[in-house]
N, C-alpha and C positions, 0 to 999 in steps of 0.2 A: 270313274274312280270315286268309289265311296270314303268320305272322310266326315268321320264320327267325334264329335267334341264331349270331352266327358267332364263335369265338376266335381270335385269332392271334400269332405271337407276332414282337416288330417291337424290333430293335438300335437305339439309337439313342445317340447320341453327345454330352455335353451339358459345360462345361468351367466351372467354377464356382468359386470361392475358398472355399476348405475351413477353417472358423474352428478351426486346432488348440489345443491347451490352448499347445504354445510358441508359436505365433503372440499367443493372448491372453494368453499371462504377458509376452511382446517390450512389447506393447502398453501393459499397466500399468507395465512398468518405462521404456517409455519418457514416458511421461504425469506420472508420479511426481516431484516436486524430493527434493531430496537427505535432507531429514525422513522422508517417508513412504517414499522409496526403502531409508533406513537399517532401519526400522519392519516394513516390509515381508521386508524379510532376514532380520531376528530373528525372523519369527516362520516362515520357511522352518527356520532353524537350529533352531529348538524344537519341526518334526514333525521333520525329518530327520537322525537321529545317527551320519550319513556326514559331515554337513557342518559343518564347524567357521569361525568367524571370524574375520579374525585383529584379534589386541588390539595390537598392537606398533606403536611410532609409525609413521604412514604420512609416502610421502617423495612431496612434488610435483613432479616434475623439470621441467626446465625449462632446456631445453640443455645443458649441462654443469654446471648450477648443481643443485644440491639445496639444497629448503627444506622443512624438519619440520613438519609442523602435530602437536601433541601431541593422541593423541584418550585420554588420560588419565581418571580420574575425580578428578584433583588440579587443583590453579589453575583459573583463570582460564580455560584455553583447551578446555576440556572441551566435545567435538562433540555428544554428545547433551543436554548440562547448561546451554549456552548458548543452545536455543533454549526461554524458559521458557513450560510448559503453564499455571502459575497466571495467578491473573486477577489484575487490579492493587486496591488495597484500594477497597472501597468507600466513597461518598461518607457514606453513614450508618454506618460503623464508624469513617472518619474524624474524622466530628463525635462519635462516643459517645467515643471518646479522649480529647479537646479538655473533653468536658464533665467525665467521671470527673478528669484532672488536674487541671483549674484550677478547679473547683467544688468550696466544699462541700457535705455531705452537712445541707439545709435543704428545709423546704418548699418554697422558688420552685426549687431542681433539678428536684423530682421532676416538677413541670409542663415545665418544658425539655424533661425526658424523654419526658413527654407528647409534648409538639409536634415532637421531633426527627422522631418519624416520619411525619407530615406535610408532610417535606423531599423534593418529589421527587429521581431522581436527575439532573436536571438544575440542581439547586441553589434552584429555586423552591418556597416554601410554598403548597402548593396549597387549603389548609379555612380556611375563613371564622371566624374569633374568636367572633362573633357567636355562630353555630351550635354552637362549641364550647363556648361559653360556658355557651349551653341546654344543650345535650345530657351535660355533665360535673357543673355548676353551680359549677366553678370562674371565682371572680369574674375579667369580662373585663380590670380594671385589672391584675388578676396574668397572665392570661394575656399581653397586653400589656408588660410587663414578662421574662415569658419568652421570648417571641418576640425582643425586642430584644438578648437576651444572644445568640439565636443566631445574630441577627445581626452580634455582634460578633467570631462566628467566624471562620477559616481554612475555604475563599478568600474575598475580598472578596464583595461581596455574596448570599452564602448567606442564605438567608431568607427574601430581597427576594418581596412579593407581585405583584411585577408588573415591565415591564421601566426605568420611571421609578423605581422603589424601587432596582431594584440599581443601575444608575448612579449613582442618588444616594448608596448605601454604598458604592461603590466611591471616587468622589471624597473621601467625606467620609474613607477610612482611608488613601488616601493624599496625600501632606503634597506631593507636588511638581504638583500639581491648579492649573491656573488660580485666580486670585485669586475671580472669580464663577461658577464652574462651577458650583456646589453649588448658587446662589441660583437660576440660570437655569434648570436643570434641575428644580427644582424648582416655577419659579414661570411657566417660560414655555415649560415641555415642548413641547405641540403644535407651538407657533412657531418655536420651533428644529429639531423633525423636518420641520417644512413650508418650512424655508430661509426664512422670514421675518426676515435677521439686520439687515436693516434698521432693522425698527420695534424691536425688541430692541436693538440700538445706541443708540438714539435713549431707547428708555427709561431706560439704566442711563448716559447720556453719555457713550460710550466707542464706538472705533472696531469699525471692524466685522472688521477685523482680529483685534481681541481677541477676538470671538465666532468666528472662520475658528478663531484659537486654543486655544478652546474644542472646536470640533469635533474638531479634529486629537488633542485628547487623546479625549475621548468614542472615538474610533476604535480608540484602544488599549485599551479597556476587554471585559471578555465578555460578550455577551449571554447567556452561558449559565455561571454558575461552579460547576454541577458537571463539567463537561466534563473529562476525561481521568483520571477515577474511576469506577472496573468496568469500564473496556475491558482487552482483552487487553493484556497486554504487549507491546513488540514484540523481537522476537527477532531475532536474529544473520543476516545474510543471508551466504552459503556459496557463492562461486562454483562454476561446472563449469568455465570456461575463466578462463585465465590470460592475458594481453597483456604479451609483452615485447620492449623495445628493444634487439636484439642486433647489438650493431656497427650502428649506424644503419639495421637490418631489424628491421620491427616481426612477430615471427613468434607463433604461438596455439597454445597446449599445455593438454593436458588435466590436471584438477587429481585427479589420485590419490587424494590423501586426502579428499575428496567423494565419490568412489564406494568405497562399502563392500566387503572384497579377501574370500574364502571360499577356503576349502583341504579337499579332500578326505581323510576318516582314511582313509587307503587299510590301514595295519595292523588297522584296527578292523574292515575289509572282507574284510581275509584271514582275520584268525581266526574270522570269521561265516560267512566261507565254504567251514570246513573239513571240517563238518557235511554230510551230504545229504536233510535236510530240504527237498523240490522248495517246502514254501512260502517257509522262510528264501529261498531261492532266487532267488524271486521275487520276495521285498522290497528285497532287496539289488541287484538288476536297474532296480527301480522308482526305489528310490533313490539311485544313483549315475548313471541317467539323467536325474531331476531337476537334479542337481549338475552334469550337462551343460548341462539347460536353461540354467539360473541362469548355468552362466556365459557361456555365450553371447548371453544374454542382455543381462548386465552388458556384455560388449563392445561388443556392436550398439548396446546405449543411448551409452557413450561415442564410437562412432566415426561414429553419426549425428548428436551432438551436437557434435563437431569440425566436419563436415562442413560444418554449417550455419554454424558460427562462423567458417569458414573463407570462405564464401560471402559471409558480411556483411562482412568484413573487406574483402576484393577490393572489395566494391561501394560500402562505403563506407569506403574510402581516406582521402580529404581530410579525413572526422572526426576518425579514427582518428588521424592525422597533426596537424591544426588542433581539439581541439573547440571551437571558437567559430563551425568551420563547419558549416552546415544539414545534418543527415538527409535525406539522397534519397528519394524513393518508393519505396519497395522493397513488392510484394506476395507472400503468401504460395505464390499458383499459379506465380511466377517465379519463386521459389527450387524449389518441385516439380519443376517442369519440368527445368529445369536439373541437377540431382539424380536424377532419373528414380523420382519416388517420388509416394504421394499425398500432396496437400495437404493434411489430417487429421495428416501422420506433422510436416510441416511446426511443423503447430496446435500437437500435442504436443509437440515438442522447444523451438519458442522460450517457453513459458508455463513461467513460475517457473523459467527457468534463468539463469544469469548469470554475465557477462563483466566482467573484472579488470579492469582499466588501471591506467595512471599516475595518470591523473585520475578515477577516480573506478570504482564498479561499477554497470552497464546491467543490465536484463532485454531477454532475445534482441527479444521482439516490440517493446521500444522503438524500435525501429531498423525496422519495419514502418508503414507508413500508406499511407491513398488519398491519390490525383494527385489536387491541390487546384485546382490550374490548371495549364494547358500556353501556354508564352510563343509566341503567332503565329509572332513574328520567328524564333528561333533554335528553335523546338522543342524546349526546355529547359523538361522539369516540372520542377515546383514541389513541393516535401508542403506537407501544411497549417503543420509547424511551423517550415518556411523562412520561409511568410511570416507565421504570428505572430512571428518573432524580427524581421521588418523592420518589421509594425507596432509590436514594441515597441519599438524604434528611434525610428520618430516619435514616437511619445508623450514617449520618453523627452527628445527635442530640441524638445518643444513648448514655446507660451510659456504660462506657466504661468494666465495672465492671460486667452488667448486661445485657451483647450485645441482641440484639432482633433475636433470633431464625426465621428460615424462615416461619412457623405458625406465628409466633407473629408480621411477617411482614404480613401477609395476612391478619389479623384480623384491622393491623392498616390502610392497605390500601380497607379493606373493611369499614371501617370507614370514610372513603373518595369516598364511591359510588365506588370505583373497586373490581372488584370483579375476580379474577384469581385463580389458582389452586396454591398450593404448590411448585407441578413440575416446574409450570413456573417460581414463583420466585426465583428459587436456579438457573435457567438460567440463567436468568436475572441477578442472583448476579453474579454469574460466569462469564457475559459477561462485568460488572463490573469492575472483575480484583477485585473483594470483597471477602476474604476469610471465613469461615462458623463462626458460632458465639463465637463456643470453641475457635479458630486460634484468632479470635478477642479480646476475654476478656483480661483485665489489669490486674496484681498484685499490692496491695499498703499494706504496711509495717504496 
């Protein structure tokens, strides 16, 4: 069997997107919010001793107006000091505070101490007395005892073994509590979780009103009091655009002093370069090409970010103008499009950047969402949060007595040319923060 190998040699033509390191530095710097953008710089500036930063208050212009942002390490207004890295104090440094101060130095502390760490960080004791009781052979009537001072803690029911215990410490340390909250809650827990306020009215001879007024408080209570102890702090939000009303034109300017400004030592460049050492040569080559990158970089990120701002502004006019009126539909391939760019570069630019107004500051992608419904009659989409604002409208003109059921919100909103399913509107209320119609109804005497 003859087998003939043949070589040859064939051109071929092939056209592909070349991932360059500027393309993928463009990319990070446009991905990036104004933190890590800043973070980001500083540590270009820390290989590169061509590039320098500048420190000097930056100016936000804004038609003919200039406005300072101080990026200082003095006051108040300090750009990288205001967004804080620490964590917020924790729940069990909190309570060791509370016990060191106002305790003394006795045998029943040193068991508090014991049990503190038995506090999860949601505020609940989680080990069994009992068990601690064996397992320490400290007697349970002291352990008992200890427990109850930490529960007389800062926040209200810290300690609570369960979620009827902290309710019940939370009523019992504040003094503007329903006259039988404490008793009920204590004595008729299930019954009042299971809306039984009937036979609970009927037990203490009081209306049932007074138990609706029970609940109303119970509602403002935590089921959780270590909440908002060790989460991160929340830091300073730093727009990229600015929204101003100039002579009754509402026009969008970019914020200067949010993107961090770089100046080349071009002296520090000459006298490196007076040497003809071909490697200094080459570094100096490398690195004042960077210093190109960088800033073209910084530009493209700001002039993309315009672009966009500028895009949602046209589109959504009426808000911008009205905000009491609805967010349009806007998708992110429609702005692509229209841009001539990819949806990706879209992704990137509205996530974590944000837009100034009068009334208030947006992140870009708020002003994004999917067509919720399209009206037959006029071909007027809808976003979803057009019509959560109309169902919150019904609710909010319901009778209080006779709450409108999530069918009876569909019928009313199909009244109005929308047309949704059931499903969605119990979302929808849900995303609300709108509890179901039962949860809602009033008692009157």
């Amino acid at each position: 069997m003859a087998f003939e190998q043949k070589f040859k040699q064939q051109q071929s033509q092939i056209q592909k997107l070349a991932m360059t390191p500027e393309l993928q530095q463009s990319i990070k710097m446009l991905q990036y919010n104004i933190e890590d953008l800043q973070q980001f710089i500083n540590d270009k500036v820390m290989e590169n001793p061509l590039i320098e930063t500048v420190d000097d208050n930056q100016i936000i212009q804004a038609g003919e107006s200039q406005y300072k942002v101080s990026l200082t390490t003095d006051g108040d207004n300090d750009y990288m000091n205001s967004v804080s890295s620490d964590e917020a104090q924790s729940l069990l440094d909190y309570l060791l505070d509370q016990i060191y101060l106002t305790m003394r130095q006795t045998p029943l502390r040193k068991v508090v101490l014991y049990l503190v760490d038995y506090v999860e960080q949601t505020g609940y004791f989680s080990a069994n007395l009992e068990d601690l009781a064996e397992e320490s052979g400290i007697p349970p009537i002291m352990l008992l005892d200890a427990l109850t001072l930490i529960q007389r803690l800062d926040p209200p029911g810290v300690g609570a073994r369960n979620l009827q215990e902290n309710i019940m410490l939370q009523i019992d340390l504040d003094s503007s509590a329903p006259e039988l909250a404490y008793v009920v809650i204590k004595d008729n827990f299930n019954d009042f979780v299971d809306r039984k306020w009937q036979h609970i009215a009927r037990e203490y001879g009081v209306n049932i009103s007074d138990i609706q007024e029970i609940s109303d408080f119970v509602r403002t209570l935590s089921p959780n009091p270590g909440a908002g102890f060790g989460t991160p702090r929340i830091g300073k939000i730093y727009p990229d655009l600015v929204l101003k009303n100039i002579n009754d034109e509402l026009t969008l300017f970019k914020v200067r002093g949010a993107q961090p400004e770089i100046v080349f030592q071009q002296k520090y460049f000459d006298d490196m370069s007076k040497g003809n050492d071909p490697e200094v040569t080459k570094y100096l080559a490398d690195k004042k090409r960077e210093y190109e990158w960088l800033i073209n970089g910084l530009r493209q990120r700001g002039d993309t970010i315009l672009k966009v701002g500028q895009y949602i502004l046209k589109y959504q006019a009426a808000f911008f103008a009205d905000n009491t009126k609805p967010i349009k539909p806007l998708l992110l391939r429609e702005v692509a499009a229209a841009l001539d760019v990819h949806e990706s570069t879209i992704s990137r630019t509205v996530n974590d950047k944000y837009i100034e107004t009068e009334f208030g500051v947006y992140e870009l992608k708020s002003f994004f969402g999917q067509v919720a419904n399209k009206n037959k009659k006029n071909a007027e989409a809808l976003s979803s949060k057009a019509i959560m604002l109309t169902m919150q409208e019904l609710i909010d003109a319901e009778d209080k007595m006779k709450p409108l059921s999530d069918q009876k919100i569909v019928l009313q909103l199909m009244k109005q040319n929308i047309d949704i399913s059931r499903r969605t509107v119990a979302k929808y209320r849900e995303n609300l923060n709108v509890p179901s119609s039962s949860a809602r109804k009033r008692y009157k005497d």
